[in-house]
C-alpha positions as CSV (number, residue, x, y, z in Angstrom):
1,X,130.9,108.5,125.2
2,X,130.7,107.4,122.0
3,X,130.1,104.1,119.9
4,X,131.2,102.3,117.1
5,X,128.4,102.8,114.2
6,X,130.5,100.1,112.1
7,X,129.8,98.1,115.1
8,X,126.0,99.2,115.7
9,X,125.2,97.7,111.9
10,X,127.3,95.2,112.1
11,X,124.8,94.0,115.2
12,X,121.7,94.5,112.7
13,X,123.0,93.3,109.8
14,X,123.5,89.6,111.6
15,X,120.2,89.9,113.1
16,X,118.8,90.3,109.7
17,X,120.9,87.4,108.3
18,X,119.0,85.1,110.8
19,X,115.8,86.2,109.9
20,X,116.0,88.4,113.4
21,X,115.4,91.9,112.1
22,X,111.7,93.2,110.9
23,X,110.5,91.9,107.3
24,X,107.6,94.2,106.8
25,X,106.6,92.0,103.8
26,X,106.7,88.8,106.2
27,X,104.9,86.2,104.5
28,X,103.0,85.2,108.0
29,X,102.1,88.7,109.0
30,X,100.0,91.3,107.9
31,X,101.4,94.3,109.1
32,X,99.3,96.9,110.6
33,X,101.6,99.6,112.6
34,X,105.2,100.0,113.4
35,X,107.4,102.4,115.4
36,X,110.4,102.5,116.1
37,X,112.4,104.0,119.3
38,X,116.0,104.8,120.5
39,X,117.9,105.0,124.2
40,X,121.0,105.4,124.9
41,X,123.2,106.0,128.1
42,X,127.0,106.5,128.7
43,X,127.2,103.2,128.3
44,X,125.0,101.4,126.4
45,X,122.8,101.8,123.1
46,X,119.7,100.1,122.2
47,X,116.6,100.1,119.4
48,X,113.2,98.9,120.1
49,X,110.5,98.1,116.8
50,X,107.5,97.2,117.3
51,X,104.9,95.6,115.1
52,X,101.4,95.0,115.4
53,X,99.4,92.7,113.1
54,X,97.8,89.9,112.0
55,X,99.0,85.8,111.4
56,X,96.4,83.5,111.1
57,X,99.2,81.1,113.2
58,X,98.9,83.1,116.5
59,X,95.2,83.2,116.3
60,X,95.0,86.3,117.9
61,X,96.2,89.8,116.5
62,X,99.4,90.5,118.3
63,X,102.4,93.2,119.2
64,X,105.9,92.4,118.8
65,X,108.8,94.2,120.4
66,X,112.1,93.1,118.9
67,X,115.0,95.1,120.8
68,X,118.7,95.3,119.5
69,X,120.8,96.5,121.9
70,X,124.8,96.3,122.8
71,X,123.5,94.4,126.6
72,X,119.9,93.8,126.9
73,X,117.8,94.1,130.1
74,X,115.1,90.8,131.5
75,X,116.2,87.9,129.0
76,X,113.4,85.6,128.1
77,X,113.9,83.6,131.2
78,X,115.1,80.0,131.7
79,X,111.8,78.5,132.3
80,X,111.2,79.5,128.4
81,X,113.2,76.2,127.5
82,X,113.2,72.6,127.3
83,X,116.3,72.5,129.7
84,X,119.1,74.6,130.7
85,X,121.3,73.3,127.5
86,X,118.1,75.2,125.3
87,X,118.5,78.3,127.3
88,X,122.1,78.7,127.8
89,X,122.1,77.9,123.1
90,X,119.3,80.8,123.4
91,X,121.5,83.3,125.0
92,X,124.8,82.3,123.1
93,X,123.1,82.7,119.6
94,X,121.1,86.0,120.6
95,X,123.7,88.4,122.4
96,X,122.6,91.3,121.4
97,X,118.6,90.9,120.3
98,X,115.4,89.7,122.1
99,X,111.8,88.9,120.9
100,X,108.8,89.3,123.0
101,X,105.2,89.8,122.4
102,X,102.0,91.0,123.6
103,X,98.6,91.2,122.7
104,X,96.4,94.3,122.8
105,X,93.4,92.9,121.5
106,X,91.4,90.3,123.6
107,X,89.8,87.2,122.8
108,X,86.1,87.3,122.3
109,X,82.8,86.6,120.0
110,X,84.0,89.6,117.8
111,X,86.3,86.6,116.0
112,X,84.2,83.8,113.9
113,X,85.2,80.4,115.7
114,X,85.1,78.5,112.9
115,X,87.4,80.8,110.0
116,X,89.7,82.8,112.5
117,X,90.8,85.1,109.7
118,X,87.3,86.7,109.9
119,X,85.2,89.2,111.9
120,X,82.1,87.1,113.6
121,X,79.2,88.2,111.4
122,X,76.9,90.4,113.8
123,X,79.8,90.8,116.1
124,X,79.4,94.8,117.4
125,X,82.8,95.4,119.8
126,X,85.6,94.4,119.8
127,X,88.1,94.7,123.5
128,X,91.3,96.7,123.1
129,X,93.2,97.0,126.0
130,X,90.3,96.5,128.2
131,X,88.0,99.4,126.5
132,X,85.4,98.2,124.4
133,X,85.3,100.0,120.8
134,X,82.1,99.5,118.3
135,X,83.5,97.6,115.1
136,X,83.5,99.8,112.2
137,X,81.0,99.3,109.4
138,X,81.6,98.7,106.0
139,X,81.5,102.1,105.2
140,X,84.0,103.0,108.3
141,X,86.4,100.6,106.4
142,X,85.8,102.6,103.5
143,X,86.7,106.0,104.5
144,X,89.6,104.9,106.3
145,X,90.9,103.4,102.4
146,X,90.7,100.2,103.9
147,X,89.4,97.3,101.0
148,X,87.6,94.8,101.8
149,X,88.8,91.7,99.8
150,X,85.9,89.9,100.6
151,X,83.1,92.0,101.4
152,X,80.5,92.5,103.2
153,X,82.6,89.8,105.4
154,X,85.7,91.6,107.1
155,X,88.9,89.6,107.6
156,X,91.1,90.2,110.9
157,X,93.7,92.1,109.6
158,X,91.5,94.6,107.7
159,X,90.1,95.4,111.2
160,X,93.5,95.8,113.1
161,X,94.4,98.0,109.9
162,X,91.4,100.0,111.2
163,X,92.4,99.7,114.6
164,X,95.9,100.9,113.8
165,X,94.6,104.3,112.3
166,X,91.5,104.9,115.4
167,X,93.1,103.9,118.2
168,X,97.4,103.7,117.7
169,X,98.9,103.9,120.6
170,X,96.7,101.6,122.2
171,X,97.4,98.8,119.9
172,X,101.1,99.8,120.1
173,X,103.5,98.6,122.8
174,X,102.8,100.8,126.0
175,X,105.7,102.1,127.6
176,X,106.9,99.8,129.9
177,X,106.3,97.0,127.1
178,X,108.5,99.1,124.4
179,X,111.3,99.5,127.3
180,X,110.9,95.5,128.9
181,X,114.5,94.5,127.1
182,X,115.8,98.0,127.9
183,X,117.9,99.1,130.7
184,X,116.3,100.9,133.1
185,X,119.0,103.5,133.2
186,X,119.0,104.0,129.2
187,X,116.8,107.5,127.9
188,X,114.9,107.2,124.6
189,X,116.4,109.5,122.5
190,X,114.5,109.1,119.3
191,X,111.4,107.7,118.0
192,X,110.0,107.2,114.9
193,X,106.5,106.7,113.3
194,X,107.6,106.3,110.2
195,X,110.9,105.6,108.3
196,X,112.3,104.1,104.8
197,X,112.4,100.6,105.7
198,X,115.0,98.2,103.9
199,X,113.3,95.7,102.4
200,X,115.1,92.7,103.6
201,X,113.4,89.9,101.7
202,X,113.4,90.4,97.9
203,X,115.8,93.5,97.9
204,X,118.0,91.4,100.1
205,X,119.2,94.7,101.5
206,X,120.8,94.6,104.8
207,X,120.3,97.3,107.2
208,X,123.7,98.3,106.6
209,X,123.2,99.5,103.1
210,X,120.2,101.2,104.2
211,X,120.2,105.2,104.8
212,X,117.9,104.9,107.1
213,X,120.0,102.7,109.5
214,X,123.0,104.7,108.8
215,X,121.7,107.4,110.1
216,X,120.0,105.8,113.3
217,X,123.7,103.8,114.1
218,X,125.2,107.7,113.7
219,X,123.1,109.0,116.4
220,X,123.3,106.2,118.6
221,X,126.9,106.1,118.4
222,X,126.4,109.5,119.1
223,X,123.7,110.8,120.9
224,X,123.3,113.6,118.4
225,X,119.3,113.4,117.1
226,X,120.7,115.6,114.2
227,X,122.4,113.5,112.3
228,X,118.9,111.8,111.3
229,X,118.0,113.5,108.0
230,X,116.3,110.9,105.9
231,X,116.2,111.9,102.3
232,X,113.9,108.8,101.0
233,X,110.2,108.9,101.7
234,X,108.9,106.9,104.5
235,X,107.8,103.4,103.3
236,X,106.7,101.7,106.3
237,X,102.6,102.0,105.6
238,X,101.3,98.2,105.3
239,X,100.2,99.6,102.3
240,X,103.8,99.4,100.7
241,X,104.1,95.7,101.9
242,X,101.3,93.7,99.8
243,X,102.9,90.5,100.2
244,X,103.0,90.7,104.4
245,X,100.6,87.3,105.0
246,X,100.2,86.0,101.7
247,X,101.7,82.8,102.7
């Protein structure tokens, strides 16, 4: 079976309009890693993106997983919202996306208490997904082309920027976190490590006059992987987002 790709943007393009659809230079987020995945089934398509970094606001580095999908699978449940009023709005002005989020990296002395936004001076670990890996010294930072603004003190998101290139997929949705808005009976039939990202905010381009997303609405319309061939370089390196957390 296949889909309307008109239809597919058409999905993405609103999501973006309400600030729904991944801003890589978001103001309150310093980005750190992104993928991006695709399923399909006879019946259905869907697109999962996750992001992990940084805002100072969640306290805690964190993992998104936004999902775009013609039906989506384990809605943010009722209990969520203020009342069933809240909920039933919730639904009605997200049909076809959902938002969740996890966190990888636990709490711990590794973060100062008092400035948030920095590594704990003397801190030596730091817990990812329960396994406990030695922060990197300044000269780990270094040859991983990481800068640090304010050395010798480290800031939070330069280590999940180190994080992100050491230890990936564990900072990364797993795969029952990448899938939790899927249904069950959908296959990934792409995924992505990196892409050329449309650069929603100061561009104001829309996924649908991005290649990129052309492409990915043809071969879930589709099935057919082939019909990806990207001819612009991939973009989606924080280090092509300067402006992600600035605010």
């Amino acid at each position: 079976m296949t889909f309307d790709p008109e239809e597919i943007l058409s999905i993405l393009d609103g999501c973006c309009d309400e600030f729904r659809f991944p801003m890589l230079d978001n103001g309150y987020v310093y980005l750190a890693a992104i993928r991006l995945s695709l399923y399909r089934s006879a019946a259905d398509w869907a697109m999962a993106i996750e992001v992990f970094g940084f805002s100072p606001r969640a306290g805690l580095p964190d993992t998104s997983i936004q999902t775009f999908a013609s039906r989506l699978h384990d809605r943010d449940p009722p209990e969520h919202y203020v009342n069933r009023q809240a909920y039933e709005s919730y639904l009605a002005n997200n049909p076809h996306n959902e938002y969740r989020s996890v966190f990888p990296v636990h709490e711990g002395p590794w973060q100062d208490a008092e400035e948030i936004e920095f590594v704990a001076p003397g801190a030596s670990e730091i817990v990812v997904r329960d396994q406990p890996i030695a922060l990197p010294s300044v000269g780990d930072y270094v040859r991983h082309d990481i800068e640090l603004e304010e050395a010798p003190r480290v800031q939070v998101f330069e280590l999940c920027r180190f994080l992100a290139d050491i230890a990936r997929e564990q900072v990364l949705a797993t795969l029952n976190e990448r899938r939790v808005s899927i249904l069950p009976e959908m296959e990934q039939i792409l995924q992505l490590e990196e892409w050329h990202h449309p650069n929603v905010v100061d561009d104001e381009e829309r996924p649908s006059g991005s290649e990129t997303f052309r492409q990915l609405a043809q071969v879930l319309a589709t099935g057919d992987v082939k019909l990806y061939q990207p001819s612009l370089p991939p973009n989606t390196h924080w280090r092509n987002w300067p402006e992600g957390g600035r605010l």
